[in-house]
TILO-584010 format. One record per residue (C-alpha): x, y, z; residue number from 1. Coordinates in pm, whole numbers, plus 50000, padded with zeros to 5 digits. Layout:
N
(atom (X,Y,Z),NUM)
...
% end
This chain:
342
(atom (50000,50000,50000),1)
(atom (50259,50248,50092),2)
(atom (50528,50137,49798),3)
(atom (50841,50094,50006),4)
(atom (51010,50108,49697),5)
(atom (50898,50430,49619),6)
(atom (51093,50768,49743),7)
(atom (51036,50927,50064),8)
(atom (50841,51181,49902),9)
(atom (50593,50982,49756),10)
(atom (50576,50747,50098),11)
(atom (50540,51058,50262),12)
(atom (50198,51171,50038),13)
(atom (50065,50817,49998),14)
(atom (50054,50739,50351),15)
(atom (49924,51100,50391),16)
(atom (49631,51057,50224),17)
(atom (49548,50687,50318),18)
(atom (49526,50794,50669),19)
(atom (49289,51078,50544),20)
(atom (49093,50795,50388),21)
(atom (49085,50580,50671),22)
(atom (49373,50317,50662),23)
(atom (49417,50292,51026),24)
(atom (49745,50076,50886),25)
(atom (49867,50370,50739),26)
(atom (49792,50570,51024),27)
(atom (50019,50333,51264),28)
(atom (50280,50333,51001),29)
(atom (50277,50755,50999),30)
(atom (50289,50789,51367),31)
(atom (50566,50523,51372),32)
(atom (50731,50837,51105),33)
(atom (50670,51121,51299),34)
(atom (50835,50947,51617),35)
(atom (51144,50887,51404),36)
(atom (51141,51198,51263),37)
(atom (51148,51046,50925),38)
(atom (51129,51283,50605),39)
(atom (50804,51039,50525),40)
(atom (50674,51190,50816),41)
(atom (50775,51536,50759),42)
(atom (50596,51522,50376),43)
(atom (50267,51344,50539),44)
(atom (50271,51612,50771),45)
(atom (50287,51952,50545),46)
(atom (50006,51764,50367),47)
(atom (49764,51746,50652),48)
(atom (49894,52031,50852),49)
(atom (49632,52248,50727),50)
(atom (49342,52003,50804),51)
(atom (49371,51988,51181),52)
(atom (49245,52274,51461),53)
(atom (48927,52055,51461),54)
(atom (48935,51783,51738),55)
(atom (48862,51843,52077),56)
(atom (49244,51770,52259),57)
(atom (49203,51647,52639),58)
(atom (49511,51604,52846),59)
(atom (49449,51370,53109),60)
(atom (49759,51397,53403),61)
(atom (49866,51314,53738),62)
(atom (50085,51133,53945),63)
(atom (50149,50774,53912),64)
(atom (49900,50539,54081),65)
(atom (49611,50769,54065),66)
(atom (49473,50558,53773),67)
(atom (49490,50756,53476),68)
(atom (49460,50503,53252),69)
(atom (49164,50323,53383),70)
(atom (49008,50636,53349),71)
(atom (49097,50729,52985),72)
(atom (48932,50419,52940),73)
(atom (48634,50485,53098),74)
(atom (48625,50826,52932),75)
(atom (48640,50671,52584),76)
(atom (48364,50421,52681),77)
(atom (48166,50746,52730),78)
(atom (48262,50929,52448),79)
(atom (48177,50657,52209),80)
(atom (47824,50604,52390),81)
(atom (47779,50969,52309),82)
(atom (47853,50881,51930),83)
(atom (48175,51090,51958),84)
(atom (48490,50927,51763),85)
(atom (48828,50924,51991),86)
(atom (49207,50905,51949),87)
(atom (49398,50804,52228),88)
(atom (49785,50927,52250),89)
(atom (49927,50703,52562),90)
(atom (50248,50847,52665),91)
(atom (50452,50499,52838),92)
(atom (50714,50489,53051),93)
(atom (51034,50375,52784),94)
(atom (51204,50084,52791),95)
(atom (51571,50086,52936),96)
(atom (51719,49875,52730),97)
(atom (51472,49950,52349),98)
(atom (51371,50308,52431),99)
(atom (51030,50172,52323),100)
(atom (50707,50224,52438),101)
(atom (50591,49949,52751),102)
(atom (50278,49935,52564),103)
(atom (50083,49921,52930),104)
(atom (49771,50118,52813),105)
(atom (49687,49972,52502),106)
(atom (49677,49637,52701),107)
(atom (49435,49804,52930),108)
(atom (49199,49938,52655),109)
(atom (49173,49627,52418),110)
(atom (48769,49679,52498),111)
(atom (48801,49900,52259),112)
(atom (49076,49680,51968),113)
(atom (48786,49586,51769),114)
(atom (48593,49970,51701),115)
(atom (48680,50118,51415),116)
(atom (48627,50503,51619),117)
(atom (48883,50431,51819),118)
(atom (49229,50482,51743),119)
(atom (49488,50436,52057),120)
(atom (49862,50477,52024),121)
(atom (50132,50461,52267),122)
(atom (50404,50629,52289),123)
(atom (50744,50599,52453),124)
(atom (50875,50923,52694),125)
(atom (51234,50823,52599),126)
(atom (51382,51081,52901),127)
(atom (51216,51333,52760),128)
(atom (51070,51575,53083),129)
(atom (50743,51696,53128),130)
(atom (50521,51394,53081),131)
(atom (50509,51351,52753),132)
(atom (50686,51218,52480),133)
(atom (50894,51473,52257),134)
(atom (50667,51410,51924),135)
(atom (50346,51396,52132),136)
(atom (50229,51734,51947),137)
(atom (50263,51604,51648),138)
(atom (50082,51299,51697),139)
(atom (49789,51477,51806),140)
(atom (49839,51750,51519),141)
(atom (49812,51398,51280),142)
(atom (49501,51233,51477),143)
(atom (49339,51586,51460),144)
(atom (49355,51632,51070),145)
(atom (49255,51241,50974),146)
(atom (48928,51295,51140),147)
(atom (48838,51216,51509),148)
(atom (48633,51399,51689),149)
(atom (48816,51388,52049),150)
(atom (49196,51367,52108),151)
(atom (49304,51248,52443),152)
(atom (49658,51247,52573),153)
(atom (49743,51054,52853),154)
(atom (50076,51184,53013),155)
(atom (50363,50920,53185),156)
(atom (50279,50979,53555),157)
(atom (50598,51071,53642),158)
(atom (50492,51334,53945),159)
(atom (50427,51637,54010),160)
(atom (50618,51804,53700),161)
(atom (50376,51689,53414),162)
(atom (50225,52048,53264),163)
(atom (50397,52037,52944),164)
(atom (50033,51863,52867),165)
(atom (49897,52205,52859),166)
(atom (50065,52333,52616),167)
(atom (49910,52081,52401),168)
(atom (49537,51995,52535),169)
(atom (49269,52243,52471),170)
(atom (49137,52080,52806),171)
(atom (49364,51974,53090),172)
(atom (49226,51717,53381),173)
(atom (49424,51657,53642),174)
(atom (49327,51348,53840),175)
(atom (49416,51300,54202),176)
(atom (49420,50973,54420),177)
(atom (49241,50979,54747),178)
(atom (49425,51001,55039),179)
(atom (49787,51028,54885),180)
(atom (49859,51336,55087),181)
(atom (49989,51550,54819),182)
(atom (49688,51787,54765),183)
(atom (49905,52088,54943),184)
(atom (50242,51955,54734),185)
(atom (50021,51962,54408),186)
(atom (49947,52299,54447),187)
(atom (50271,52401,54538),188)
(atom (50388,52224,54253),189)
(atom (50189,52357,53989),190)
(atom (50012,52068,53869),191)
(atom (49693,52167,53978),192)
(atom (49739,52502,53867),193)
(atom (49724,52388,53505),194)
(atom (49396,52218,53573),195)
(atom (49061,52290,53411),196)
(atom (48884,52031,53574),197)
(atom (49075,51835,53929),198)
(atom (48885,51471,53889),199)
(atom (48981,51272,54209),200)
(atom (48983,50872,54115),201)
(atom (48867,50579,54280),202)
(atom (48597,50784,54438),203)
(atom (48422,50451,54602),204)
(atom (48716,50430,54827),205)
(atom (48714,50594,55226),206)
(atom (48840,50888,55197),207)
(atom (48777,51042,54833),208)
(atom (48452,51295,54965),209)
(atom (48718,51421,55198),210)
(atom (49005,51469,54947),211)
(atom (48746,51598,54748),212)
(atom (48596,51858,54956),213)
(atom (48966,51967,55085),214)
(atom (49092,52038,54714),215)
(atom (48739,52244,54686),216)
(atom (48851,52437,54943),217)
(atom (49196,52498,54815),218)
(atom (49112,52574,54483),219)
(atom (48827,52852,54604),220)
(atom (49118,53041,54803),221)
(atom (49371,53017,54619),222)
(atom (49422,53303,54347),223)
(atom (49399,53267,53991),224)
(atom (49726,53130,53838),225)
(atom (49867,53192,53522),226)
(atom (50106,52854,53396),227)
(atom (50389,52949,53188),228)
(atom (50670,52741,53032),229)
(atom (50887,52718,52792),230)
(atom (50720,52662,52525),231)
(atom (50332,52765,52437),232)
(atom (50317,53059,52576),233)
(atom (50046,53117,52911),234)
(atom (49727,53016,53010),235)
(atom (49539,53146,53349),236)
(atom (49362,52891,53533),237)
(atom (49021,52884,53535),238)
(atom (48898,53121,53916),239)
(atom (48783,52747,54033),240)
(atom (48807,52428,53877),241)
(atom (48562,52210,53902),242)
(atom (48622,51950,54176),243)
(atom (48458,51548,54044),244)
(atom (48468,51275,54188),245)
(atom (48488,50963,53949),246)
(atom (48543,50586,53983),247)
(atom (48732,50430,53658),248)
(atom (48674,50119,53721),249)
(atom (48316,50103,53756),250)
(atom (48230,50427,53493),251)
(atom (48080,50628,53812),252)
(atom (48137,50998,53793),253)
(atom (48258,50943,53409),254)
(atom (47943,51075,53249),255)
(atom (47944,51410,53495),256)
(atom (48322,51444,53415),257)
(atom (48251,51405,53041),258)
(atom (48014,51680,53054),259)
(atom (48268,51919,53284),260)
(atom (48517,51869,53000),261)
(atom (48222,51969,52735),262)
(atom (48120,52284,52926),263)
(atom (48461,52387,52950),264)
(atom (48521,52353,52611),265)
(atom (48194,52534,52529),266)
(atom (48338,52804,52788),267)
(atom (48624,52924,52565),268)
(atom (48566,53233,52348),269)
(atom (48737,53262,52013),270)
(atom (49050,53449,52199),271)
(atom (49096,53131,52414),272)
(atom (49067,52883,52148),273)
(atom (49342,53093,51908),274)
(atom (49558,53121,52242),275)
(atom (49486,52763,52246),276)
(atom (49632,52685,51927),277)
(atom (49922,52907,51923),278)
(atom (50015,52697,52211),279)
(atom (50012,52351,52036),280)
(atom (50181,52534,51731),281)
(atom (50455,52653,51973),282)
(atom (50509,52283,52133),283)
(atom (50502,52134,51751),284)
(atom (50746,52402,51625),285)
(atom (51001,52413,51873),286)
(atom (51010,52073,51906),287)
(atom (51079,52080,51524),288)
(atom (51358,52317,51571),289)
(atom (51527,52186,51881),290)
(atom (51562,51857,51635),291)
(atom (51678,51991,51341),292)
(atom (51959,52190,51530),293)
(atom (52057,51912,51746),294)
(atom (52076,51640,51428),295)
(atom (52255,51921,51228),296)
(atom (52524,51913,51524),297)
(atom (52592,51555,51557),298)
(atom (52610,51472,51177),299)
(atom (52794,51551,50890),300)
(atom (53085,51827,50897),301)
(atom (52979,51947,51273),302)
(atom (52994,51602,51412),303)
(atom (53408,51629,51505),304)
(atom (53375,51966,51630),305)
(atom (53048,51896,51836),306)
(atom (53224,51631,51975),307)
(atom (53563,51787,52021),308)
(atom (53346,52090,52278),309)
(atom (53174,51827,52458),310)
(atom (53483,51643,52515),311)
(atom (53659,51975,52649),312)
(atom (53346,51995,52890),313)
(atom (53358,51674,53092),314)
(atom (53692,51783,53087),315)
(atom (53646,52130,53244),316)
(atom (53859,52272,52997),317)
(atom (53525,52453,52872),318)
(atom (53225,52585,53054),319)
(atom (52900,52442,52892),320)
(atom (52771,52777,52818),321)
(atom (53042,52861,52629),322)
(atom (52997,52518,52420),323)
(atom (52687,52581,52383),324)
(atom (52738,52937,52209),325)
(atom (53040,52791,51983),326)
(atom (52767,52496,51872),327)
(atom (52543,52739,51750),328)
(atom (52776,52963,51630),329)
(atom (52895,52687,51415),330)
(atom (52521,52564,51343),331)
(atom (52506,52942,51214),332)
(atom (52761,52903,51005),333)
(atom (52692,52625,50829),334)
(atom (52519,52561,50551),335)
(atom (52276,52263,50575),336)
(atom (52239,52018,50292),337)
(atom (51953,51824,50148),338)
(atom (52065,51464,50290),339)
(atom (52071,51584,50643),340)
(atom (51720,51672,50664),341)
(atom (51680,51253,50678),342)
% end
């Protein structure tokens, strides 16, 4: 189907536009592109660039144990029943020894292996900080533009220091254990201060009213934030987010948190939305740039003196800022060719 004889070029606009036609094969093969940062993926992608903005993108974060993924399952059970079409992008934990994927949330949603309007994917974090996985943007930018109605990205559950989600979910639900005695830390943190909607889990157990009704109370007092980053820009938090109770396991609270996420995306005024998307354009770009420098660096001509700088470094014969300005000095200064786009 995709010709793997045929050019990159052509791979690149065939796979393209049998993922717009429904190939979930295709699909699998393009996101398996865009994680390598293939020039396949790059063509695919300036072909259906201009068809996304659509989708409705949920991030869904929090820290592990507080049983994200049963409840991104529970959420697509409820999205379908509501005739909605979902994506699922399941940031994993990586592999030490592949860098791959551990493929532990796919296993937990094969309910859903068999319907054609659902689409999961996992991904592997490979290191990279903030939750998610470093092409995670661009996945959802791909999932948006072949069709589905709702995007949901699941981050790693690595802690407290997952709000790089925001800069890619149009709505971001941060889910929080009963009990675990980090409601005061997660505010302190930040997490919670990225939240639209703070969905405590396994609300049948003792305790979960109580967490509940404490993060209520926090949220109402606490002044409005506004989370910044690195990339995508700001976003205030919402004065107070709502406060749910749900149960993952059993689908109670799911329907009343599937309707929180609708209102709030009914809630945001064209302003909002645009800031929205300049975020996820800011994640996709500079993760776009950040890779093409760093490849640039460690191939071709710059390879020796790339390595040369970082050898001075762990020798303390060089201060890493300085390296850092020669590299892109030298990046500056050079003049890429076609081959080391690949």
């Amino acid at each position: 189907m995709t010709g793997s004889g045929h050019d990159p070029v052509t791979r690149g606009t065939v796979l393209a536009e049998s993922a717009l036609a429904g190939d979930r094969r295709a699909l699998a093969r393009l996101l398996t592109a865009v994680e390598g940062r293939t020039v396949v993926a790059e063509v695919a992608l300036r072909e259906l660039h201009r068809r996304a903005g659509r989708a409705h993108v949920i991030g869904i974060t929090g820290a592990p144990g507080a049983g994200k993924s049963t409840l991104v399952n529970a959420v697509v059970r409820q999205l379908r029943r509501d005739g909605r079409t979902v994506a699922v992008v399941a940031v994993d934990p990586s592999s030490p020894i592949t860098g791959g994927a551990l493929l532990g949330d796919r296993v937990r949603m094969q309910e859903h292996a068999v319907d054609d309007g659902v689409f999961i994917r996992s991904m592997a974090a490979r290191g990279h900080a903030g939750g998610l996985a470093a092409t995670s943007g661009t996945a959802v930018t791909v999932l948006d533009a072949v069709g589905y109605d709702v995007v949901l990205v699941e981050t790693v559950g690595t802690g407290q220091s997952e709000i790089e989600v925001v800069a890619t979910a149009d709505t971001t639900v941060v889910l929080e254990a009963p009990e675990m005695g980090d409601e005061v830390q997660a505010i302190k943190a930040g997490l919670l201060e990225v939240a639209d909607i703070v969905a405590v889990s396994k609300g049948d157990r003792p305790g979960a009213e109580r967490t509940a009704n404490l993060l209520r109370t926090m949220l109402a007092s606490s002044e409005p934030t506004t989370a910044r980053g690195d990339i995508g820009g700001s976003r205030p938090r919402p004065k107070r987010p709502e406060v749910l109770l749900t149960t993952g396991a059993t689908g109670a609270g799911v329907p009343e948190l599937v309707a929180a996420i609708d209102r709030h995306r009914a809630s945001l005024d064209e302003e909002a939305l645009a800031a929205a998307r300049v975020r996820r354009a800011s994640a996709v770009v500079w993760e776009i740039v950040a890779e093409r420098v760093r490849r640039r660096l460690l191939a071709g001509e710059l390879a020796g003196e790339t390595d040369a700088l970082l050898r001075d470094v762990a020798a303390h014969d060089v201060d890493p800022y300085a390296a850092a300005e020669a590299l892109l000095a030298a990046y500056r200064g050079h003049t890429p060719r076609e081959e080391e786009r690949g």
